[in-house]
C-alpha positions as CSV (number, residue, x, y, z in Angstrom):
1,X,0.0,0.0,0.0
2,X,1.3,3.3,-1.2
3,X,2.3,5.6,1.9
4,X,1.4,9.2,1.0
5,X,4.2,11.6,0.1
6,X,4.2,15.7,0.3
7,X,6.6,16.1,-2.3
8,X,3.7,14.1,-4.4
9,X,0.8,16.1,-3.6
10,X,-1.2,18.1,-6.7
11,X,-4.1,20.2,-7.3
12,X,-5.8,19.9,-10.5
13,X,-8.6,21.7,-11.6
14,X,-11.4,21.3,-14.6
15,X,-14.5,24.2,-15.8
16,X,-17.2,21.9,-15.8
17,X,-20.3,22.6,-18.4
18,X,-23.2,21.5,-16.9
19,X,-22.8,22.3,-12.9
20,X,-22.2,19.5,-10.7
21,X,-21.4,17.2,-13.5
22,X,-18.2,15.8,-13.3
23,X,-15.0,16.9,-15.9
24,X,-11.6,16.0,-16.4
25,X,-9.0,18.2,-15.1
26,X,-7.5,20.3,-17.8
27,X,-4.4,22.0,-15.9
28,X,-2.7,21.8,-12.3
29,X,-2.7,24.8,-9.7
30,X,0.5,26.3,-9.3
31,X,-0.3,26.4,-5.3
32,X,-0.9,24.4,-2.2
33,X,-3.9,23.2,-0.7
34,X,-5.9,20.3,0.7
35,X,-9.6,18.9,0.8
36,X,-11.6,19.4,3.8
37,X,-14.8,17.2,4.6
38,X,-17.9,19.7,6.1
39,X,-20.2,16.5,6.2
40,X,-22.5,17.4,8.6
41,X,-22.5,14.7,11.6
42,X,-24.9,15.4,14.3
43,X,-25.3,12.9,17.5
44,X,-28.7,12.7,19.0
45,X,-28.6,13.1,22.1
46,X,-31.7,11.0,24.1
47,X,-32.5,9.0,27.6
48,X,-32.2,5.4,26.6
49,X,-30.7,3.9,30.4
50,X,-27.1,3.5,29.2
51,X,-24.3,5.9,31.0
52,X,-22.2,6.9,27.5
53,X,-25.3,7.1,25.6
54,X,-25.6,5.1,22.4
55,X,-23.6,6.6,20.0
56,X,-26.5,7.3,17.5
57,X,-25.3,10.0,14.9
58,X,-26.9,10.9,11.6
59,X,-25.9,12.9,8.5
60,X,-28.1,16.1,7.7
61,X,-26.0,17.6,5.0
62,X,-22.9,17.2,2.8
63,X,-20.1,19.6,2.3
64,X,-16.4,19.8,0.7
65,X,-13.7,22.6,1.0
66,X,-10.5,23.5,0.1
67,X,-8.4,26.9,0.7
68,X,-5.9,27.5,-2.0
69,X,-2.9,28.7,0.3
70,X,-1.0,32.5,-0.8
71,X,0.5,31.7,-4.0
72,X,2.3,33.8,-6.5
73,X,-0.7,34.8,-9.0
74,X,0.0,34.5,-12.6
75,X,-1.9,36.2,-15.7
76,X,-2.7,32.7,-17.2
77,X,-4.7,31.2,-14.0
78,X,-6.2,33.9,-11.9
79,X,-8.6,34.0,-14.0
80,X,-9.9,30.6,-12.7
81,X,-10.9,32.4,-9.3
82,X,-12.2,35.2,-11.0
83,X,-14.3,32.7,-12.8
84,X,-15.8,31.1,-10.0
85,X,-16.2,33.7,-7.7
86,X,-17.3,36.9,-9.5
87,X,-18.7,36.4,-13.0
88,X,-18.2,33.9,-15.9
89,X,-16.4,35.5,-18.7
90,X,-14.9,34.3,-22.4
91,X,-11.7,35.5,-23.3
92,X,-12.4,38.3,-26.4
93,X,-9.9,39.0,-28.9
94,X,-7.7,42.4,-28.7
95,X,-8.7,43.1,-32.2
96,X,-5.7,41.2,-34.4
97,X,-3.3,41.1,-30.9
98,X,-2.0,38.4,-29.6
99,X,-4.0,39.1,-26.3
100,X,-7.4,38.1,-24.8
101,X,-9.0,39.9,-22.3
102,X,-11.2,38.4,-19.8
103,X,-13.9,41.0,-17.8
104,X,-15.4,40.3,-14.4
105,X,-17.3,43.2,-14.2
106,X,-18.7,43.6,-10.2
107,X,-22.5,43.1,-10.2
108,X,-24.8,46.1,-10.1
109,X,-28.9,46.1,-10.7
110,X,-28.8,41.9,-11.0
111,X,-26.7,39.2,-10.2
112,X,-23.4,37.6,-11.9
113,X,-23.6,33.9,-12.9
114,X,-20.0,31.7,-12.0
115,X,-19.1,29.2,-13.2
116,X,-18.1,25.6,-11.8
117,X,-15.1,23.5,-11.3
118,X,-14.3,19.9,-10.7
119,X,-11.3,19.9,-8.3
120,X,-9.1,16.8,-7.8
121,X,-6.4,16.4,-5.1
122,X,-4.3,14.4,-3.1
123,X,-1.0,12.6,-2.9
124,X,0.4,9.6,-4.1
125,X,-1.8,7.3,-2.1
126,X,-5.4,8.8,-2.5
127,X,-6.8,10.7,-4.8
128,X,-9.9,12.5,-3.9
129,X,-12.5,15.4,-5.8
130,X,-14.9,17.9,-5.5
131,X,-17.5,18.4,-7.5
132,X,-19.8,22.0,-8.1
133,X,-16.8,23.9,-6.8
134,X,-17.2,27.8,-7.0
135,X,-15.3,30.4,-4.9
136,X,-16.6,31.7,-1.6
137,X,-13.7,34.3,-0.8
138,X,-10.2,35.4,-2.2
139,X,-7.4,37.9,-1.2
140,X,-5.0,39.5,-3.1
141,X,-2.0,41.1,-2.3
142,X,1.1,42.5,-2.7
143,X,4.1,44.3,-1.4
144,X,7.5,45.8,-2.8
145,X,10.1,43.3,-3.8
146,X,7.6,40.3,-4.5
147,X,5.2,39.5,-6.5
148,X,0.8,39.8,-6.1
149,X,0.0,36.8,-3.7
150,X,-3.4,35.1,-4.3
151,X,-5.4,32.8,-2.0
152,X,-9.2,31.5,-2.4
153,X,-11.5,29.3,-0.4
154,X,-13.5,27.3,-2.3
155,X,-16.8,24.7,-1.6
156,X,-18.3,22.3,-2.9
157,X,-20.5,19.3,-2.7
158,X,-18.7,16.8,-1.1
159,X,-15.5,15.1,-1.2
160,X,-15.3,12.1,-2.5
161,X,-12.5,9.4,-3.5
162,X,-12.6,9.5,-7.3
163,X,-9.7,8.9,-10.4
164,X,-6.5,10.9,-10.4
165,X,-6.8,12.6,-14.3
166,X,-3.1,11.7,-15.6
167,X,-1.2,14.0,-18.1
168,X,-1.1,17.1,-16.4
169,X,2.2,18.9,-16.3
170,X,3.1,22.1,-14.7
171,X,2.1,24.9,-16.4
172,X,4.6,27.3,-17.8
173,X,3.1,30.6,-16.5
174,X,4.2,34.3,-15.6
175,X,4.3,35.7,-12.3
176,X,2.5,38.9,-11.6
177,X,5.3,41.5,-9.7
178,X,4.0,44.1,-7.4
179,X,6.9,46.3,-8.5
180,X,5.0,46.9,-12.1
181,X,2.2,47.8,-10.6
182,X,0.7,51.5,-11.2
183,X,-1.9,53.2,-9.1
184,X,-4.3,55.8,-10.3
185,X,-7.0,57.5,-8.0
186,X,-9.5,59.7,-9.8
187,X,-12.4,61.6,-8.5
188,X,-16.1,59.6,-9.1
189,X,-16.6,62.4,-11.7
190,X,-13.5,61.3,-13.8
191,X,-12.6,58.2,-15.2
192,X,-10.4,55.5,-14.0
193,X,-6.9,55.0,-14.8
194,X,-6.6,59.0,-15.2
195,X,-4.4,60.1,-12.5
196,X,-0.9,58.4,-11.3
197,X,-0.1,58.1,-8.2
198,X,3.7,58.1,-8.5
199,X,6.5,56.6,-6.4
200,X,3.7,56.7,-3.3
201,X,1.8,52.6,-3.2
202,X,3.9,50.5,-0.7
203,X,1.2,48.0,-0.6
204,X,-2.0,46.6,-1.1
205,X,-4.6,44.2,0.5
206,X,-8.0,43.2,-1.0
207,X,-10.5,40.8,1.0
208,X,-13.3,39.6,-1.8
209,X,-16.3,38.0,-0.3
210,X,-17.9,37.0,-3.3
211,X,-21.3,36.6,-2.2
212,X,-22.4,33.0,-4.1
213,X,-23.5,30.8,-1.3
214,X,-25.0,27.2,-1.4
215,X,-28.6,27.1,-1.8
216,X,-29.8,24.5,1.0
217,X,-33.3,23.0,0.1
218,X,-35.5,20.3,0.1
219,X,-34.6,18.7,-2.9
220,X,-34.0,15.1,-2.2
221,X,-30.2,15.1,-1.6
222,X,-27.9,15.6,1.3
223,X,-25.9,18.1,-1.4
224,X,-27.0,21.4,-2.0
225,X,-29.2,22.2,-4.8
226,X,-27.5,24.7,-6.4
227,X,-25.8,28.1,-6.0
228,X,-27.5,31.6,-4.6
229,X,-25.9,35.0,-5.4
230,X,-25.7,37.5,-2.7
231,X,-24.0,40.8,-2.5
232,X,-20.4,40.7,-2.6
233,X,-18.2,42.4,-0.2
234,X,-14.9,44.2,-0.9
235,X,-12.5,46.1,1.3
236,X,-9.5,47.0,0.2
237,X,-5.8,48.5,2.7
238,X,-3.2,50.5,0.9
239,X,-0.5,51.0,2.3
240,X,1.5,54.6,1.5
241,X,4.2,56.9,1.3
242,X,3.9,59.4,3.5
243,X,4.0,62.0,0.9
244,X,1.9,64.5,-1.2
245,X,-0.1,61.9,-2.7
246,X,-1.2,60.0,0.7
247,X,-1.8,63.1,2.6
248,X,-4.3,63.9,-0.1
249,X,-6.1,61.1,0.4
250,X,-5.9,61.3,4.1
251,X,-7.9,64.6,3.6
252,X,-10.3,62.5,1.4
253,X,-10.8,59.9,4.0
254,X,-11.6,62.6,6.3
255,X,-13.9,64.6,4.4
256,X,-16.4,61.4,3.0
257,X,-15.3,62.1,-0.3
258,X,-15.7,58.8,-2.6
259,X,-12.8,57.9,-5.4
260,X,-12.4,55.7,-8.3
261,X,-9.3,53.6,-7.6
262,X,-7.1,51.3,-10.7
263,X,-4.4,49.0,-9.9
264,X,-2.7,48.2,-13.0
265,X,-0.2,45.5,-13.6
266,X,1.6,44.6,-16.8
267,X,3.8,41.6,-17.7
268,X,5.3,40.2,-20.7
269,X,4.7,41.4,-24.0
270,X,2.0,40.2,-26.3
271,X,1.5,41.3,-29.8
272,X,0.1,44.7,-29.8
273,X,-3.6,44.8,-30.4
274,X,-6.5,47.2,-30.3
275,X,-6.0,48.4,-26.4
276,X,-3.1,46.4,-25.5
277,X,0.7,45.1,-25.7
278,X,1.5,43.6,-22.3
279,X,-0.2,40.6,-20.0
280,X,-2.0,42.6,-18.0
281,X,-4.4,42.5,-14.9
282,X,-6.5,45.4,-14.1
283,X,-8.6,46.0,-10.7
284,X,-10.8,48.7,-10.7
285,X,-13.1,49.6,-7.7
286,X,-15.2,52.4,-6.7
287,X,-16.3,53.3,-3.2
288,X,-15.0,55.3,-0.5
289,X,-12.6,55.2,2.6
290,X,-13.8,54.0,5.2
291,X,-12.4,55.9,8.3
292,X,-9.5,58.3,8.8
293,X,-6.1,56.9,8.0
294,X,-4.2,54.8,10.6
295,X,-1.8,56.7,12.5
296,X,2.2,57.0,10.4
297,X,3.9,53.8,10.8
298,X,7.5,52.7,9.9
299,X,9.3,50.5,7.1
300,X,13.0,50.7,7.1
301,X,12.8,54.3,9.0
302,X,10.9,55.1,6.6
303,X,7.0,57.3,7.4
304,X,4.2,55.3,6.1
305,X,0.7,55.2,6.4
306,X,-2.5,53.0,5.6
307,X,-5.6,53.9,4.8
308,X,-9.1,51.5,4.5
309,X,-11.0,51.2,1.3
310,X,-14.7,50.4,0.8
311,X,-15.5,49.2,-2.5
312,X,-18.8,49.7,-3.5
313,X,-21.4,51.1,-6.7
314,X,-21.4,55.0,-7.1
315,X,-24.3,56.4,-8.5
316,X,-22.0,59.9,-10.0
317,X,-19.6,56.9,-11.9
318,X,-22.9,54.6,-12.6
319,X,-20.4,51.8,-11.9
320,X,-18.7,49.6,-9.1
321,X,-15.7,48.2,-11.2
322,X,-14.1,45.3,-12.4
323,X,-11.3,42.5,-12.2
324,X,-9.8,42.4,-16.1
325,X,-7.1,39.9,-17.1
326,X,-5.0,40.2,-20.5
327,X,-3.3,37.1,-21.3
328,X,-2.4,35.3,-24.7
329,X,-4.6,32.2,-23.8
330,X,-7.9,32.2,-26.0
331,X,-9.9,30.1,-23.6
332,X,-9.2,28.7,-19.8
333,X,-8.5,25.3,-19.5
């Protein structure tokens, strides 16, 4: 019997077409993470004369999860969070580019649809899967001298032992590095991506509570039925120079005044299209901050300061934002 090995552990993940029906996996996840079974075990708990009790224990429901540990996001599979968390979305051509973009926009007057994923994992010894897997939350991050971390959790139906899908190789993607990040920050009344703020962003942090749930009814299973969308949640830290540009938004912070925030990252070149000539991944969100600005802090002797970000729809923008990715791959797999 096969004794399980780290070194031999894999995630691999497949975009299922009908929900809940099981796929193939098409690609591995550059990342670490492990299956964890929700089944819902209750023990009744009742007089029947014997000291211990009897040890009766019933099932009510059935539930999988895995977290996909911080990993170093790449242009060719963040996509597959963005997929199953915020909105299903086809790669479009950039005109006769090399590049495809891929829009999440955030939902507004009706809900986003996601789409699905069969997840496999395990070692050498077991190989187990997940079927109906979407995206309940996912962070991203990043800080100077690394590159944009990326975590998710996701759920699904159960987790069950299944057949290991065999050919997958590591896939040969590109890192997305906080140090080519630019930040613009526009008034609601502009547009985004109008205003640099140069030599200022430090660091960011954005929590994404995606809002899709499991619908739990009476439908003749222990699974859940299918998916409900509720409204997502965003927040977002930056953390700042203390300069010209923070202290501006510190005043903004203190005065209410909402702002149209971009974070834009480029990578390799791709053949120049219609709009663009690098891998690139775009977050734009709307909203306001939060509360004043923490109190200056220190890196390296060095004054910096955060400040809190509220991501939500402004009615003078008629928009909340978006997650866009610009890679050369015409489709996920």
């Amino acid at each position: 019997m096969a004794q399980g090995i780290k070194a031999l552990r894999y995630i691999q993940l497949g975009q299922e077409t009908t929900a809940g029906s099981e796929v193939d996996a098409t690609t591995l996840w550059c990342g670490v993470g492990a299956f964890e079974d929700r089944q819902g075990i209750e023990e009744v708990n009742a007089d029947v004369a014997i000291m211990s009790g009897d040890g009766t224990t019933y099932t009510a429901y059935e539930l999988g999860a895995i977290a996909f540990e911080p990993t170093p996001a790449t242009f060719e599979q963040i996509g597959y969070i963005f997929t199953a968390g915020i909105k299903n979305a086809d790669g479009v051509a950039d005109g006769s580019g090399s590049g495809y973009t891929y829009t999440y926009t955030l939902p507004t007057t009706a809900a986003n649809t996601v789409d699905t994923y069969t997840i496999e994992a395990g070692d050498n010894a077991q190989e187990e899967q997940m079927l109906y897997s979407f995206v309940e939350s996912f962070n991203l991050s990043g800080k100077s001298q690394e590159a944009v971390m990326v975590s998710a959790n996701w759920l699904g139906r159960d987790v069950a032992t299944g057949t290991k899908t065999g050919s997958q190789v590591p896939p040969d993607d590109e890192q997305i590095i906080f140090g080519k990040a630019v930040l613009y920050i526009d008034a609601v009344s502009g547009t985004f991506g109008t205003t640099t703020q140069s030599k200022s962003l430090l660091a960011f942090n954005i929590d994404v509570v995606t809002g899709v749930q499991p619908l739990w009814s009476a439908d003749g299973s222990l699974q859940f039925a299918g998916l409900k969308y509720t409204a997502p949640e965003i927040t977002m830290d930056l953390t700042f120079e203390h300069d010209t540009s923070s202290i501006a938004q510190k005043a903004a912070a203190v005065a209410e005044t909402p702002k149209l925030i971009r974070i834009k990252i480029e990578g390799s070149s791709l053949t120049t299209g219609d709009t663009y000539t690098y891998k690139t991944l775009i977050i734009d969100l709307a909203g306001h901050w939060s509360a004043p600005f923490d109190a200056l802090g220190e890196i390296n002797g060095n004054s910096v300061v955060t400040g809190h970000f509220k991501s939500h729809y402004d009615l003078t923008e008629t928009a909340w934002g978006q997650f866009l990715v610009v890679t050369d791959a015409s489709a996920l797999v």
